[in-house]
Backbone as JSON Lines, residues from 0, in Angstrom:
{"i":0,"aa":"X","n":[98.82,78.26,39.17],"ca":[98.26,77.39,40.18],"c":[96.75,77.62,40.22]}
{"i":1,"aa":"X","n":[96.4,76.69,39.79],"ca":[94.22,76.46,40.23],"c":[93.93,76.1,41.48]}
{"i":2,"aa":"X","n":[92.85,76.89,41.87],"ca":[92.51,76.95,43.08],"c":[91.89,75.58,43.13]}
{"i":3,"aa":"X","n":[92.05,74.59,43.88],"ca":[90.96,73.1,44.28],"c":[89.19,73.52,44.01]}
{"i":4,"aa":"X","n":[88.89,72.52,42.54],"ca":[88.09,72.4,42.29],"c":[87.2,73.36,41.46]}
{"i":5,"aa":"X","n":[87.6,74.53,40.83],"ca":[87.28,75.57,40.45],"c":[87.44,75.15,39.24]}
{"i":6,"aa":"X","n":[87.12,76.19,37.8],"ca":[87.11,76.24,36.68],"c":[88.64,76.07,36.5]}
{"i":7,"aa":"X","n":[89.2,76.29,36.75],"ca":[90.77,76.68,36.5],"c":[91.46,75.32,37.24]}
{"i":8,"aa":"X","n":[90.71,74.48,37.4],"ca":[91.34,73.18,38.36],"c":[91.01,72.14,37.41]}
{"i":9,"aa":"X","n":[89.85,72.02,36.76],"ca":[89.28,71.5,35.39],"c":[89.92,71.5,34.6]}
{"i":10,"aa":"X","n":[90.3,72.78,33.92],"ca":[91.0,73.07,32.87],"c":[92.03,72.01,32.71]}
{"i":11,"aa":"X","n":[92.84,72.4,33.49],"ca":[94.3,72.09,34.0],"c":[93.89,70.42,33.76]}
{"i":12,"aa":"X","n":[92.66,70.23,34.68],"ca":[92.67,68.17,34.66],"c":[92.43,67.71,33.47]}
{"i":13,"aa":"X","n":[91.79,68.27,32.53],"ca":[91.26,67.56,31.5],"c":[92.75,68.04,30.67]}
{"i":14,"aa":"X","n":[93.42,68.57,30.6],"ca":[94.76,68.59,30.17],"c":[95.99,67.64,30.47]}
{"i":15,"aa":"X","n":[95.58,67.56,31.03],"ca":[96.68,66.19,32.0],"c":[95.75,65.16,31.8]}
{"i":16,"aa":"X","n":[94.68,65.02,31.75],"ca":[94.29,63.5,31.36],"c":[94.32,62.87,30.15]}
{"i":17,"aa":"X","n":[94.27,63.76,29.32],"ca":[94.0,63.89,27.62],"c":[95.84,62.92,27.24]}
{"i":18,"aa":"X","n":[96.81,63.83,28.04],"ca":[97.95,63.79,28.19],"c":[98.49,62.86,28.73]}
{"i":19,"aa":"X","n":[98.24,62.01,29.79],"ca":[98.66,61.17,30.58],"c":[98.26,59.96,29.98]}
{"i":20,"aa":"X","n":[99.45,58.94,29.49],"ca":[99.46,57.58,28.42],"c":[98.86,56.37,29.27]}
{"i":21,"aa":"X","n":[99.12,56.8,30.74],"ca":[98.8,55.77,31.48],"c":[96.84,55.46,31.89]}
{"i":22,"aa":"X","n":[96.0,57.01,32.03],"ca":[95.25,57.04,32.32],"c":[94.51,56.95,31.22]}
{"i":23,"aa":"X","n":[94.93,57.28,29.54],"ca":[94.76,56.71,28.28],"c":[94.56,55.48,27.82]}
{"i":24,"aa":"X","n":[95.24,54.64,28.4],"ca":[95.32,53.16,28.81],"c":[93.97,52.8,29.85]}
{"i":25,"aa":"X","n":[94.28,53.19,30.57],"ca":[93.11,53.07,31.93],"c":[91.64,52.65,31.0]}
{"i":26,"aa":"X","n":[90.98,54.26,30.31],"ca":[89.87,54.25,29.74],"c":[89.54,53.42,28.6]}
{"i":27,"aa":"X","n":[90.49,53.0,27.51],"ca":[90.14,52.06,26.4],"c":[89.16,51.23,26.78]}
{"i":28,"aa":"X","n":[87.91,51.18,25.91],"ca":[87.19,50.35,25.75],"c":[86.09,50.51,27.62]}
{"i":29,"aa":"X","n":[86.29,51.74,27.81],"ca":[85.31,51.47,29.09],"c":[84.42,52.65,28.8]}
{"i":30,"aa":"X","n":[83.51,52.79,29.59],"ca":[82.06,53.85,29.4],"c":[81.92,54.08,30.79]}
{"i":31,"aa":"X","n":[81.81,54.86,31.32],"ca":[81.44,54.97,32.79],"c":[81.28,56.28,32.94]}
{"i":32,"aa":"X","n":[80.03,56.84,34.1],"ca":[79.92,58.18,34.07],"c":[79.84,58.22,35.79]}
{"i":33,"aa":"X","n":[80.51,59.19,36.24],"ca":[80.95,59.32,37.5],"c":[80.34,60.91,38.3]}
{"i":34,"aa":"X","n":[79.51,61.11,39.15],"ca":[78.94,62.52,39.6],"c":[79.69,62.16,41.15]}
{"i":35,"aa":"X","n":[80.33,63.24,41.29],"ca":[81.33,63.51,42.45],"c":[80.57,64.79,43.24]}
{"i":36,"aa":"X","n":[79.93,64.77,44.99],"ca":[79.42,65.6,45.63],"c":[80.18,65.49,46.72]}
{"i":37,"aa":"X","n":[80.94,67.07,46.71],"ca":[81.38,67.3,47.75],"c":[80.99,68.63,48.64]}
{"i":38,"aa":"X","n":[80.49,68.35,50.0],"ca":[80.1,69.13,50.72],"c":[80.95,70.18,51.46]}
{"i":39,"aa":"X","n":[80.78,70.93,52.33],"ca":[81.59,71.75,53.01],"c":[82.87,72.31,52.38]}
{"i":40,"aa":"X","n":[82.43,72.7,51.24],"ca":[83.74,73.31,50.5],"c":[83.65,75.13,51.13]}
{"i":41,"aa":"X","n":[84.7,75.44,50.98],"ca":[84.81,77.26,51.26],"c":[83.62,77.83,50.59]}
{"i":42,"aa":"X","n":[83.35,77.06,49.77],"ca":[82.1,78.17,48.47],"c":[80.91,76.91,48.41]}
{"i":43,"aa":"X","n":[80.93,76.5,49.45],"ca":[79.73,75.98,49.69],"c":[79.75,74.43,48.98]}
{"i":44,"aa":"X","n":[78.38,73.71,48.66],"ca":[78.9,72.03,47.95],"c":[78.51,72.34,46.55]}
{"i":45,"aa":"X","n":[79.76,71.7,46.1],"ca":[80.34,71.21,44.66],"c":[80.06,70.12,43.76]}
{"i":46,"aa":"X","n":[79.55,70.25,43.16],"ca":[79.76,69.26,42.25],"c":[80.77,69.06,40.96]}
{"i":47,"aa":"X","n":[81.23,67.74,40.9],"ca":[81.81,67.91,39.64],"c":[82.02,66.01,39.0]}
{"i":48,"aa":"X","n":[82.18,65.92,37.95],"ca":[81.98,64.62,37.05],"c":[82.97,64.45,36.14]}
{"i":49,"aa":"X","n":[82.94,62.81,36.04],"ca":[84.15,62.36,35.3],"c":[82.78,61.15,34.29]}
{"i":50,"aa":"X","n":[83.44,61.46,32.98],"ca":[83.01,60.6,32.02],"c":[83.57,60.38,30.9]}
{"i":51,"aa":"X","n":[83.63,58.82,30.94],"ca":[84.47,58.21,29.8],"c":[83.92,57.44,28.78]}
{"i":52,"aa":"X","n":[84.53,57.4,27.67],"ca":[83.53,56.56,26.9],"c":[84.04,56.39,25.43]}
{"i":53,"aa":"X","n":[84.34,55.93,24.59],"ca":[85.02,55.96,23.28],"c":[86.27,55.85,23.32]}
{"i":54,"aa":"X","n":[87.13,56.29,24.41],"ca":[88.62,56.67,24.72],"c":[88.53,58.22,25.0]}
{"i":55,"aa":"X","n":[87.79,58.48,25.0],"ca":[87.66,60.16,25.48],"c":[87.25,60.31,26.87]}
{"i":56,"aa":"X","n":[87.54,61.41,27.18],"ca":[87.29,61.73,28.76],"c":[86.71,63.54,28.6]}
{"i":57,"aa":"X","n":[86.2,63.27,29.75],"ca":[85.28,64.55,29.9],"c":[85.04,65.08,31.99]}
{"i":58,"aa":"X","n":[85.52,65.97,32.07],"ca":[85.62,66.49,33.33],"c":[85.25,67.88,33.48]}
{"i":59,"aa":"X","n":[84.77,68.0,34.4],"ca":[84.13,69.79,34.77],"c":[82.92,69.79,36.01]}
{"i":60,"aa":"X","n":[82.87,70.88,36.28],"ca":[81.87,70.97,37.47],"c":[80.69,71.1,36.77]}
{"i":61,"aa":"X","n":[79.89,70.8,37.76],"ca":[77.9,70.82,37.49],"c":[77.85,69.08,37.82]}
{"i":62,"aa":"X","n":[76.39,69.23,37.81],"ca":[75.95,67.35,37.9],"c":[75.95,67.16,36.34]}
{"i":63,"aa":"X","n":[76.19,65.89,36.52],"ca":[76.05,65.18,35.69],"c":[74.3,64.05,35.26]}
{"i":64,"aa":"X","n":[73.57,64.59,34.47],"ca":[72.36,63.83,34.41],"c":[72.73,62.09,33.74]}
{"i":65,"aa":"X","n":[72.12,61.68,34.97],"ca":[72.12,60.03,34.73],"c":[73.55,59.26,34.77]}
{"i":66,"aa":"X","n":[74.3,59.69,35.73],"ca":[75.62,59.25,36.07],"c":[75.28,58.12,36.53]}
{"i":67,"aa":"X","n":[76.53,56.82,36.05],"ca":[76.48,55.38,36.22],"c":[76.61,55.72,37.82]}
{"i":68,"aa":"X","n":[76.99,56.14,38.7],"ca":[77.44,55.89,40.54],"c":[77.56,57.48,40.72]}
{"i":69,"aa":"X","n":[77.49,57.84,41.35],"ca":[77.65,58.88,42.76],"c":[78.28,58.7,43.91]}
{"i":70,"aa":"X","n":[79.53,59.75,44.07],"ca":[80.73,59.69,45.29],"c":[80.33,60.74,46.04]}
{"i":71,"aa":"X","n":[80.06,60.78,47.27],"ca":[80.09,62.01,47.84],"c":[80.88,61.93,49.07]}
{"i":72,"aa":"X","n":[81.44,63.03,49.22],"ca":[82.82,63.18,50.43],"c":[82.57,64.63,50.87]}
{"i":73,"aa":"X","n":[83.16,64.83,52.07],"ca":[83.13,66.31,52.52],"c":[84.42,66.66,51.97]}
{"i":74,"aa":"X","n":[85.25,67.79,52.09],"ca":[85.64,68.89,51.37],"c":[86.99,68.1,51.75]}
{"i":75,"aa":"X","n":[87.0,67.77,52.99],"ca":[88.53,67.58,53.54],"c":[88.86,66.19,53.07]}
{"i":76,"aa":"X","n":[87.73,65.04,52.99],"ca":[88.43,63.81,52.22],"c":[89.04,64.27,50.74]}
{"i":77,"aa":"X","n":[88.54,64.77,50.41],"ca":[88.35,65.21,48.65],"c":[89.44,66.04,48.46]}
{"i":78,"aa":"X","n":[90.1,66.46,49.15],"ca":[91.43,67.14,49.6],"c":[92.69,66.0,49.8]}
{"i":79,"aa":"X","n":[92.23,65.35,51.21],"ca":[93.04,64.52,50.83],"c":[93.37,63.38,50.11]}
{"i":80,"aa":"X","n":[92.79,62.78,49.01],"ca":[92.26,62.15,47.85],"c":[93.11,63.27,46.52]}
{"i":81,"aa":"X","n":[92.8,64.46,46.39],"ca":[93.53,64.7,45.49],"c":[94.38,64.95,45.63]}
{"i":82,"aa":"X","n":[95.13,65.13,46.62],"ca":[96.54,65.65,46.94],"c":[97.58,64.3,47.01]}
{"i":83,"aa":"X","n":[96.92,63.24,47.01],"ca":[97.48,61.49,47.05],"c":[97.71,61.18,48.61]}
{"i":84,"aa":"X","n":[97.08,61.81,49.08],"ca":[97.31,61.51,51.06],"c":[96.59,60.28,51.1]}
{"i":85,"aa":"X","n":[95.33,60.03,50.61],"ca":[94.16,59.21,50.89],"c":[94.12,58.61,49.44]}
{"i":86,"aa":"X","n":[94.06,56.76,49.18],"ca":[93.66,56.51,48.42],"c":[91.73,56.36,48.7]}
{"i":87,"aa":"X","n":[91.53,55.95,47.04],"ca":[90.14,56.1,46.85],"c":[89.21,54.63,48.1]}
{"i":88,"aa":"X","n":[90.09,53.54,47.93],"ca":[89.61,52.37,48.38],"c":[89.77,52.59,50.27]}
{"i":89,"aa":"X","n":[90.64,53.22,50.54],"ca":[90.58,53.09,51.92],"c":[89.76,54.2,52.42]}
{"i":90,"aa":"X","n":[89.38,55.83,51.69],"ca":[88.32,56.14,51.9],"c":[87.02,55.69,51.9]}
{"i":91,"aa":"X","n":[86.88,54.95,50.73],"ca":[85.42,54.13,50.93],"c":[85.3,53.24,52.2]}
{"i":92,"aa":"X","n":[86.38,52.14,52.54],"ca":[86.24,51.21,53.48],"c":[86.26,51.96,54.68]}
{"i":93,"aa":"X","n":[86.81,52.96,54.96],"ca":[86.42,53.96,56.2],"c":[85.35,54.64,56.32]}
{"i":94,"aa":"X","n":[84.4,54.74,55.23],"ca":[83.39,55.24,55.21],"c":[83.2,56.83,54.84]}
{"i":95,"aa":"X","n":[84.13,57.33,54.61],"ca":[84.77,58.6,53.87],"c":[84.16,59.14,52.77]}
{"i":96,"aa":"X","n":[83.94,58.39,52.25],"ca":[82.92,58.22,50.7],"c":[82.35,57.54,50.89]}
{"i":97,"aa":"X","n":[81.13,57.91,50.38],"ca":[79.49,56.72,50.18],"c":[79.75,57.46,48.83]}
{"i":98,"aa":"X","n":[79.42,55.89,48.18],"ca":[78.92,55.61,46.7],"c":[77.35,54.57,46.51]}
{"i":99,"aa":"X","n":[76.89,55.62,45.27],"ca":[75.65,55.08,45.22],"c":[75.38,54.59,43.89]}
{"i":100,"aa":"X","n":[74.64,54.18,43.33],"ca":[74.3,53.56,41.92],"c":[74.6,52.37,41.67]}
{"i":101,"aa":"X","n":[75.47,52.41,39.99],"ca":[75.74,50.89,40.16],"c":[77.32,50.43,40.65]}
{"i":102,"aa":"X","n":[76.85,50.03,41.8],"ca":[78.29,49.46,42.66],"c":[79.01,48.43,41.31]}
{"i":103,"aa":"X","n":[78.4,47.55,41.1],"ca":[78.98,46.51,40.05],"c":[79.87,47.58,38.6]}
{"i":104,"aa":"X","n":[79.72,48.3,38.4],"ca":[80.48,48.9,37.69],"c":[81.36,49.92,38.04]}
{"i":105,"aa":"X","n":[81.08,50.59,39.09],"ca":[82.11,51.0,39.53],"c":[83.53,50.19,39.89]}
{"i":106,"aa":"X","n":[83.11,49.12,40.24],"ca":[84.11,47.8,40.79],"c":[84.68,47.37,40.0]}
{"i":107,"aa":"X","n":[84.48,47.42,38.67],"ca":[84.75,46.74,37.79],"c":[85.25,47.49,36.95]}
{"i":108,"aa":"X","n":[85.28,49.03,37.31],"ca":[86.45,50.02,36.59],"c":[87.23,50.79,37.65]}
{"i":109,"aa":"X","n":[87.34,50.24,38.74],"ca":[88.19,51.15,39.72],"c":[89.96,51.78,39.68]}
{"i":110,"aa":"X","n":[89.91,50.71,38.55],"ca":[91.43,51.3,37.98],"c":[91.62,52.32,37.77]}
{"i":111,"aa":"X","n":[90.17,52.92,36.67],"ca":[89.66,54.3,36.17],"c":[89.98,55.45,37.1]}
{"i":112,"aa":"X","n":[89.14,54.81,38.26],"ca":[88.8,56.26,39.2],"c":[90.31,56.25,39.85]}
{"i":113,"aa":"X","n":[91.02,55.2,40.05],"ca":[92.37,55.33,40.72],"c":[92.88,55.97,39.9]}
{"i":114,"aa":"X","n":[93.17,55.91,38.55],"ca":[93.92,56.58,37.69],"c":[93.47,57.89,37.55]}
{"i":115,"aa":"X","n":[92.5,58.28,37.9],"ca":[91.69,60.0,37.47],"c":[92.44,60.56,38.71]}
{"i":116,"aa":"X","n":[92.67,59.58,39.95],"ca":[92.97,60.64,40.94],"c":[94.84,60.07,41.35]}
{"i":117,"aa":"X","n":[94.73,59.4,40.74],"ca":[96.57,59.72,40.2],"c":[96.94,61.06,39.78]}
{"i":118,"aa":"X","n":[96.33,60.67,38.38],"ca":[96.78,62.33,37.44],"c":[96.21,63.48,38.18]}
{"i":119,"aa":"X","n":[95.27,63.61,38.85],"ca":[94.76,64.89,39.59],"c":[95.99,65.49,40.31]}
{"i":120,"aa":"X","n":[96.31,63.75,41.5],"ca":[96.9,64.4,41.98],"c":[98.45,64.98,42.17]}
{"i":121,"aa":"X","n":[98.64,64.64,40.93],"ca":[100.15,65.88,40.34],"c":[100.09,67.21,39.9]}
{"i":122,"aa":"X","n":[98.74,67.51,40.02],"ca":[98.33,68.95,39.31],"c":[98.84,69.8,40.68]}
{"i":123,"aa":"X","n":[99.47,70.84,39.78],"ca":[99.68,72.49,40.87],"c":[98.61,73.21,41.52]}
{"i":124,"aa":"X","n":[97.87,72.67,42.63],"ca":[96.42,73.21,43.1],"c":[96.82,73.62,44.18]}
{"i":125,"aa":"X","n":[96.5,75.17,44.43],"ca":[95.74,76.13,45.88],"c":[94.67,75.16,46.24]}
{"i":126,"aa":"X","n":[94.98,74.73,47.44],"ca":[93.95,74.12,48.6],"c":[93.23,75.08,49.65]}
């Protein structure tokens, strides 16, 4: 079990995404680079990024330089988001998440980010 959001929570995701036929599907033919800031975590604010591009995917903590949009959530949306309590769209429309950059592409791959936090959220994670 990986602790939420740690090296060992990564691991585990980019294993299950690599793996998962559906979220394989998702990325074909899309490019998108995603910087995720979440505040008020136990160990202070986090960063971590999702980027796709070729059919490959790439996930891990740190920023990401020159990410297509920016999500930022406090610790407890981002919790409940990966755990599948909270989808991604009704956090945004509640205001849960502010996203910044280019809105038009994010919109236009939201399948993506639904599908990243599908597969997340079946992973065995300490909250």
């Amino acid at each position: 079990m990986a602790k939420f959001l740690s090296e060992d929570h990564f691991n585990a995701a980019r294993g299950a995404l690599t793996s998962d036929p559906g979220f394989q599907n998702a990325i074909a033919n899309v490019d998108l680079s995603v910087q995720f800031d979440v505040s008020d975590t136990p160990d202070g604010d986090i960063s971590y990024y999702l980027k796709v591009g070729d059919g490959a995917v790439e996930t891990d903590t740190g920023p990401l330089e020159g990410a297509d949009v920016t999500v930022a959530s406090d610790y407890e949306t981002s919790q409940a988001i990966s755990k599948g309590e909270l989808n991604v769209q009704m956090a945004f429309m509640t205001g849960k998440i502010k996203v910044g950059g280019n809105m038009a592409k994010i919109m236009m791959h939201q399948g993506v980010i639904n599908d990243y936090a599908r597969v997340l959220s079946g992973l065995d994670v300490e909250y």
